[in-house]
DSSP file (Angstrom, degrees, kcal/mol; ACC not computed):
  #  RESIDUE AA STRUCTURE BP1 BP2  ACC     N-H-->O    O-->H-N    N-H-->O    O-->H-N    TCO  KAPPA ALPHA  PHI   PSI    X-CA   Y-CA   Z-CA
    1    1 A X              0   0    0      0, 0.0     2,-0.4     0, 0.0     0, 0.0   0.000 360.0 360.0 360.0 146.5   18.4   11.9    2.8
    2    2 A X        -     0   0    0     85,-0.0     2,-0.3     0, 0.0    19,-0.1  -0.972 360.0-135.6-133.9 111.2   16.7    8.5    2.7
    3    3 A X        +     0   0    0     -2,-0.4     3,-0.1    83,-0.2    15,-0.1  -0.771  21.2 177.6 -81.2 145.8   13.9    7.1    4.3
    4    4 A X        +     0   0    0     -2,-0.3    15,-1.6     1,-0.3     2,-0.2   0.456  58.4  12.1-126.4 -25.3   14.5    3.9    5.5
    5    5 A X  E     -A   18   0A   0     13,-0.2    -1,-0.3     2,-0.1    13,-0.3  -0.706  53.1-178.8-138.9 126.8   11.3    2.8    7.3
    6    6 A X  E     -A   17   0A   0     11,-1.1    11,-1.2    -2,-0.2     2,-0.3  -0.453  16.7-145.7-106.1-171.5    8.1    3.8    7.8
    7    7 A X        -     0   0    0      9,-0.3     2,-0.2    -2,-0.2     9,-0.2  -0.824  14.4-173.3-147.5 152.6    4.3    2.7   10.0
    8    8 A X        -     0   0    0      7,-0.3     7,-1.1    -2,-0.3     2,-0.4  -0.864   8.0-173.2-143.1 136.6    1.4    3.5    8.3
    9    9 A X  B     +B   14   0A   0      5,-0.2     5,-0.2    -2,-0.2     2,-0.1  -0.963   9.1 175.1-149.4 124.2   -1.8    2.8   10.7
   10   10 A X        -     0   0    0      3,-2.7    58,-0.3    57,-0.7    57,-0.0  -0.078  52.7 -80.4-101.6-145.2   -5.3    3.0    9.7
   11   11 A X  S    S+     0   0    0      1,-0.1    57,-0.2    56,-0.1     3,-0.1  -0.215 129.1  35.4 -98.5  50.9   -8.6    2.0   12.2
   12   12 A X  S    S-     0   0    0     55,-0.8    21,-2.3     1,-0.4    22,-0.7   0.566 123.7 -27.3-160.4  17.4   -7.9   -1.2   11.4
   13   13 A X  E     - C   0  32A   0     54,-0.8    -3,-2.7    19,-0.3    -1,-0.4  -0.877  49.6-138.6 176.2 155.7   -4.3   -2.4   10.9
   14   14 A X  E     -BC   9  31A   0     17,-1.9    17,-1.3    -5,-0.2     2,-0.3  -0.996   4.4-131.2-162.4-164.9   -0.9   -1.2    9.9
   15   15 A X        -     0   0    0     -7,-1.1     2,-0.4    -2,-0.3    -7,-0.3  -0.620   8.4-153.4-144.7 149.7    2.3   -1.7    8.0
   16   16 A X        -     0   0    0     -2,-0.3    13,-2.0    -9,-0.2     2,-0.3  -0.959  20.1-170.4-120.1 115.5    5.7   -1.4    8.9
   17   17 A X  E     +AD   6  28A   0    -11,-1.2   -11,-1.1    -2,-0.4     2,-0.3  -0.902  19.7 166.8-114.3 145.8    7.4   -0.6    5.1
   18   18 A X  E     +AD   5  27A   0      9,-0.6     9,-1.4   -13,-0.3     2,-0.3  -0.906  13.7 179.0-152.1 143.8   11.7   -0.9    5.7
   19   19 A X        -     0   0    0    -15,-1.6     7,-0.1    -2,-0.3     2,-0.1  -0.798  23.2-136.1-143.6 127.8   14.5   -1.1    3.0
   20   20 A X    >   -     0   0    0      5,-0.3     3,-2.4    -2,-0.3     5,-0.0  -0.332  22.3-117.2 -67.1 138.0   18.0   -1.3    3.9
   21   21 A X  T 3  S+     0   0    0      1,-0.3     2,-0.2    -2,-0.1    -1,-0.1   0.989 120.0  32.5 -35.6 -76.0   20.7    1.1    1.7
   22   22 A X  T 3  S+     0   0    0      2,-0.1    -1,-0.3    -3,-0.1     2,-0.2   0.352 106.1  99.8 -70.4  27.6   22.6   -1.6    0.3
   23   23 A X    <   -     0   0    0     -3,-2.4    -4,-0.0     1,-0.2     3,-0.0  -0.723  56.2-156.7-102.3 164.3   19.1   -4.1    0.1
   24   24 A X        +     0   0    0     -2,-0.2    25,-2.5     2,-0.1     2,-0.2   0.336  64.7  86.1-100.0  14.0   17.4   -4.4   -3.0
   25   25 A X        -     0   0    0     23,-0.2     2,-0.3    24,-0.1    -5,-0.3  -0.804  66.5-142.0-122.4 171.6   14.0   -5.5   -1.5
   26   26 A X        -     0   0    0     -2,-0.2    21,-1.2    -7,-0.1     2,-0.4  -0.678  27.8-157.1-109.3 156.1   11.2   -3.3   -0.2
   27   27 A X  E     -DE  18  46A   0     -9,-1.4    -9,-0.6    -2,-0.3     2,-0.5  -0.925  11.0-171.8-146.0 104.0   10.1   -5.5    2.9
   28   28 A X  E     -DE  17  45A   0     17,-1.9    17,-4.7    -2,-0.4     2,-0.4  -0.905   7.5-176.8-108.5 128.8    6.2   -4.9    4.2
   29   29 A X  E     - E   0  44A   0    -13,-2.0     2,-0.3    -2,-0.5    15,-0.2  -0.831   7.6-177.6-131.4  96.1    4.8   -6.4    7.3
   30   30 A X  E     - E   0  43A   0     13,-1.5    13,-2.9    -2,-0.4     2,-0.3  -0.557   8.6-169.7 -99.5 150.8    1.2   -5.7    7.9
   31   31 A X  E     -CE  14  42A   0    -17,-1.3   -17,-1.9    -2,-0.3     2,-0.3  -0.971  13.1-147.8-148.1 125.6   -0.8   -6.8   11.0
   32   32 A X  E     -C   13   0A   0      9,-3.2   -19,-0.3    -2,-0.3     3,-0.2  -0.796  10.8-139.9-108.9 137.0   -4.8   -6.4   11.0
   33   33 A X  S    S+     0   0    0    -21,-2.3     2,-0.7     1,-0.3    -1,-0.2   0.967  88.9   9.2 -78.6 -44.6   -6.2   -5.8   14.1
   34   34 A X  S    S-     0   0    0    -22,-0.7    -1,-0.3     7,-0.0     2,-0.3  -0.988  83.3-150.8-123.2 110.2   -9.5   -8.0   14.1
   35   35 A X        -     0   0    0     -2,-0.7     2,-0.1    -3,-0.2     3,-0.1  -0.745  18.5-123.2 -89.6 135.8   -9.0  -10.2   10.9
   36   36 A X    >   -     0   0    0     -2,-0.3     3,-2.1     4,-0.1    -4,-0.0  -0.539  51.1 -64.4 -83.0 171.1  -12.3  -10.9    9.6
   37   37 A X  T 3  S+     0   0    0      1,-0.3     2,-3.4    -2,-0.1    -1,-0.0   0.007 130.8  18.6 -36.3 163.9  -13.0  -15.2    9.2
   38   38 A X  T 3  S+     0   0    0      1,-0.1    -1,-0.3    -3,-0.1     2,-0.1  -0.238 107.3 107.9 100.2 -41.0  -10.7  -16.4    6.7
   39   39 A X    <   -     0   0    0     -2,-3.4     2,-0.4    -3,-2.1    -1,-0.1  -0.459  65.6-115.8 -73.6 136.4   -8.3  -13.4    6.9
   40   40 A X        -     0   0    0      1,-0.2    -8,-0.1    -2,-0.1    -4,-0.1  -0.555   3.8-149.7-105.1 167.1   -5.0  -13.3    8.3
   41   41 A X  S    S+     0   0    0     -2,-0.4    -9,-3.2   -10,-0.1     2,-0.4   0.840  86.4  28.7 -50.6 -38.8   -3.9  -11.4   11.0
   42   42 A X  E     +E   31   0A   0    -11,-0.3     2,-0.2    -9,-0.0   -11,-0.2  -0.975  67.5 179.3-132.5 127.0    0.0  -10.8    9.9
   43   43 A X  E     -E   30   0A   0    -13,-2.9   -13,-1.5    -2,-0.4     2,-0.3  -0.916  10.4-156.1-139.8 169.0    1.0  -10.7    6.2
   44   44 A X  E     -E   29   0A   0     -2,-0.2     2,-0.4   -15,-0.2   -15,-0.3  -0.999   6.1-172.9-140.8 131.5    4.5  -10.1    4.5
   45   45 A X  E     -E   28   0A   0    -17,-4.7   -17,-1.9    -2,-0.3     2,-0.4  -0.988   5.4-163.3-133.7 148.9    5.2   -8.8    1.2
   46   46 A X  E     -E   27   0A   0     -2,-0.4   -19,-0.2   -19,-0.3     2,-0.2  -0.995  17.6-168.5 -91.9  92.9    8.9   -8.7   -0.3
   47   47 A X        -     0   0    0    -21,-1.2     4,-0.1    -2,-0.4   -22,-0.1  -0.349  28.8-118.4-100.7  54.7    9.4   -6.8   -3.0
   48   48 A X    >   -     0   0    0     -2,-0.2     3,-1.2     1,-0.1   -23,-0.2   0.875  30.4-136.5  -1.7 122.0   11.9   -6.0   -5.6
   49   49 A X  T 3  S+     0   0    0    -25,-2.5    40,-1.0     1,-0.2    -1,-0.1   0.748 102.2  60.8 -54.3 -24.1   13.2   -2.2   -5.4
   50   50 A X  T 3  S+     0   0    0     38,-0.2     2,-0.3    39,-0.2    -1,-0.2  -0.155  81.0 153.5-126.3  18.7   13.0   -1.4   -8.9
   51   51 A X    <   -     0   0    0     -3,-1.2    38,-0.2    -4,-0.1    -3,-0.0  -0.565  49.7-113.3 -53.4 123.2    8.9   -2.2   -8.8
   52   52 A X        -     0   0    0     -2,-0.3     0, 0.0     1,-0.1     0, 0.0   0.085  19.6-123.7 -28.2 166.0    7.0   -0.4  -11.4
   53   53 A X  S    S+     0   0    0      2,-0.2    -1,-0.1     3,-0.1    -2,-0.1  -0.223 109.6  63.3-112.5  27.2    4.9    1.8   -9.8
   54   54 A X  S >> S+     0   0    0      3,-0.1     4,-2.8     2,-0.1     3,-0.5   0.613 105.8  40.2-101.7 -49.2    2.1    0.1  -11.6
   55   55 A X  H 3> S+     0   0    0      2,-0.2     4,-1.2     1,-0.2    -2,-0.2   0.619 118.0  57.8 -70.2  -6.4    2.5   -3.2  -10.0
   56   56 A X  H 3> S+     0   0    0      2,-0.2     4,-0.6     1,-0.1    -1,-0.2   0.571 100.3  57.5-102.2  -7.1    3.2   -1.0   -6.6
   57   57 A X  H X> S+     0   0    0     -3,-0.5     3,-1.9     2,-0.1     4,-1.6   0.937  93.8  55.9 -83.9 -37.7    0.4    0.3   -7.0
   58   58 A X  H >< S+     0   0    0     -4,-2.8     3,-3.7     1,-0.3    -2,-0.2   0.889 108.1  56.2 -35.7 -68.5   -1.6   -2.6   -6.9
   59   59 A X  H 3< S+     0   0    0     -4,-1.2    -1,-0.3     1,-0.3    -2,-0.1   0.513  99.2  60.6 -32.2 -29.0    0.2   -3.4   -3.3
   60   60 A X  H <X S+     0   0    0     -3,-1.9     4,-2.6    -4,-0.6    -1,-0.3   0.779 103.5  51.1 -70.8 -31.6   -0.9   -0.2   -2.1
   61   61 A X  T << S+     0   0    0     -3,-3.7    11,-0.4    -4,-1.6    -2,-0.2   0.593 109.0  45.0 -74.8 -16.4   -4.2   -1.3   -2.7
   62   62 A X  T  4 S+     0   0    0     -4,-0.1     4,-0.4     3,-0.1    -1,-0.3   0.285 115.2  51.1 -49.0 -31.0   -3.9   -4.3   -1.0
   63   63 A X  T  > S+     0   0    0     -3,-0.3     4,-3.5    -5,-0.2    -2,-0.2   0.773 109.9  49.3 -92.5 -27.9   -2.0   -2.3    2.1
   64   64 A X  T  < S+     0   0    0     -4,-2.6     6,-0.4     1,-0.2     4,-0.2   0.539 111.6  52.9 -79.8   3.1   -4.9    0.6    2.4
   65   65 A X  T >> S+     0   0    0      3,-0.2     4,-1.7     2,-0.1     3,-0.7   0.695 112.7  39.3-102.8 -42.2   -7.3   -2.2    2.5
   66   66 A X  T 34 S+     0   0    0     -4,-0.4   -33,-0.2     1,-0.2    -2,-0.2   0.968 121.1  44.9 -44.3 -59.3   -5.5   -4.1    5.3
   67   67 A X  T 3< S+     0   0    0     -4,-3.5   -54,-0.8     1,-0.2   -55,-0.8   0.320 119.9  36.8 -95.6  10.6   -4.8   -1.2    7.0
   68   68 A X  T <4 S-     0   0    0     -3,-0.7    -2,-0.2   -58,-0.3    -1,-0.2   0.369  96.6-122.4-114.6 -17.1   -8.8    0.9    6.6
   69   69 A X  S  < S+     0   0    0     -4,-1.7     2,-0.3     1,-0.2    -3,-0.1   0.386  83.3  68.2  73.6  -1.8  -10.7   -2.2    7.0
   70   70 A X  S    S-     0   0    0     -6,-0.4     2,-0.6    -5,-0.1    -1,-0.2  -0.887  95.2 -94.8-149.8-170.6  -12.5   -1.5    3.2
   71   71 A X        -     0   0    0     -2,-0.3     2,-0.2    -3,-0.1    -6,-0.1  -0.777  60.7-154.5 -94.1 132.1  -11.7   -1.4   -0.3
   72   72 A X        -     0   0    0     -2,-0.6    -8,-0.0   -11,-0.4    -7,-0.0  -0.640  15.7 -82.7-118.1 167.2  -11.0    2.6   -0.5
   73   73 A X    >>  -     0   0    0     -2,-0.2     4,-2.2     4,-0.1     3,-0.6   0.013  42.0-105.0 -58.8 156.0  -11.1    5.4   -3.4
   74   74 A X  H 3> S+     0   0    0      1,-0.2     4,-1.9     2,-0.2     5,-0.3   0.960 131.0  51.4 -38.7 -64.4   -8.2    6.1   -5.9
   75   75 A X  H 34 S+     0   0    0      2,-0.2     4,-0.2     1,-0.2    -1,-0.2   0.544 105.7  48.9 -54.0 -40.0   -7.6    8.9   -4.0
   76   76 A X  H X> S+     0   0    0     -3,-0.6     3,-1.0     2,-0.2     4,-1.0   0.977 121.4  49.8 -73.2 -72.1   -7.4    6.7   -0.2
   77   77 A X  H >X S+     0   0    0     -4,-2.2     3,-2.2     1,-0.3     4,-1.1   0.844  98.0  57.2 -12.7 -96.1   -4.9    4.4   -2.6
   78   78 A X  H 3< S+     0   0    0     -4,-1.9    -1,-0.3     1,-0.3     4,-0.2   0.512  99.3  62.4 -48.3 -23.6   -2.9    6.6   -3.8
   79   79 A X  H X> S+     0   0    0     -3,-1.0     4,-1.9    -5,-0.3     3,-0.7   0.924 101.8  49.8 -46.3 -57.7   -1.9    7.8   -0.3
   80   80 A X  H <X S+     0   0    0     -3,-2.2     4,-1.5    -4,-1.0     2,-0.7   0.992 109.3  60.2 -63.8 -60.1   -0.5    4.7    0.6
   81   81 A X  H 3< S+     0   0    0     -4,-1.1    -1,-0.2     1,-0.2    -2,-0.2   0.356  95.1  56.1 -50.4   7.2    1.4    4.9   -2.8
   82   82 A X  H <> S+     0   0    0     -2,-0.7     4,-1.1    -3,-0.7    -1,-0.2   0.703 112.0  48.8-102.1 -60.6    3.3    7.9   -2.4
   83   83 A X  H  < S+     0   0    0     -4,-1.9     3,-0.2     1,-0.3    -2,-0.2   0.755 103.4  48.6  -4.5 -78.5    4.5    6.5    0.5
   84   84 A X  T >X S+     0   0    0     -4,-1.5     3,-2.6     1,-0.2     4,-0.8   0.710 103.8  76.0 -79.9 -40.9    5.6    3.4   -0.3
   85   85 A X  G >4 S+     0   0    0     -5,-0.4     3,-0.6     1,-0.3    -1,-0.2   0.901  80.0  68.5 -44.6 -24.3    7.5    5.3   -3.5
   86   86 A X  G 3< S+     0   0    0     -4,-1.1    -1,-0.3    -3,-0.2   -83,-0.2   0.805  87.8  60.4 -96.3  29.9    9.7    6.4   -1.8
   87   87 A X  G <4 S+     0   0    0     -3,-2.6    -1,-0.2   -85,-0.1    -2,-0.2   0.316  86.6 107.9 -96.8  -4.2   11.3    2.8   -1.0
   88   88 A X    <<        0   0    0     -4,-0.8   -38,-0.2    -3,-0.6   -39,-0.1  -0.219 360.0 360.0 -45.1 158.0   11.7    2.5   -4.6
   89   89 A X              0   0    0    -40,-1.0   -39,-0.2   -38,-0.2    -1,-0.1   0.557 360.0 360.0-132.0 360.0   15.1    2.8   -6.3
C-alpha cells in the first residue's frame, strides 16, 4: 500500500501533497486563507521524488508555516515531514 495524496489543513491554510505511481515528482499545492500583504494566496512546489529528507525538510517548514500562520517548533515541523515522507521514493 501507497499513499498517493494527502490534505494537510492548519488555521490558516492547507496543502494538497499528490504523487502518481509511475511520476517521479512530489507535487504540493498550498492555498492560505488570508495571505498577509505581500504573501500569496496559492503556491506550488514540484519536487523531485528522491529528495533528501534534509532539503524536505526545509519544505516542510515552509508548508507548516503556510498552513499555521507562524514560523512553528522542530517538533510542529517535523509533523508536516513525516508526512510528506512518505511521497518519497
Amino acid at each position: 500500500m501507497r499513499a498517493t495524496q494527502i490534505e494537510l489543513t492548519g488555521k490558516a491554510g492547507h496543502v494538497a501533497i499528490k504523487r502518481k505511481i509511475e511520476d517521479a515528482t512530489i507535487r504540493i499545492n498550498s492555498f492560505v486563507h488570508n495571505p498577509k500583504p505581500g504573501q500569496k494566496a496559492r503556491r506550488t512546489w514540484k519536487l523531485p521524488a528522491t529528495i533528501t529528507d534534509d532539503d524536505l525538510l526545509k519544505v516542510a517548514a515552509k508548508v507548516q508555516r503556510r498552513c499555521d500562520g507562524c514560523v512553528g517548533t522542530y517538533l510542529m515541523v517535523l509533523e508536516y515531514f513525516v508526512e510528506m515522507q512518505k511521497f518519497q521514493k
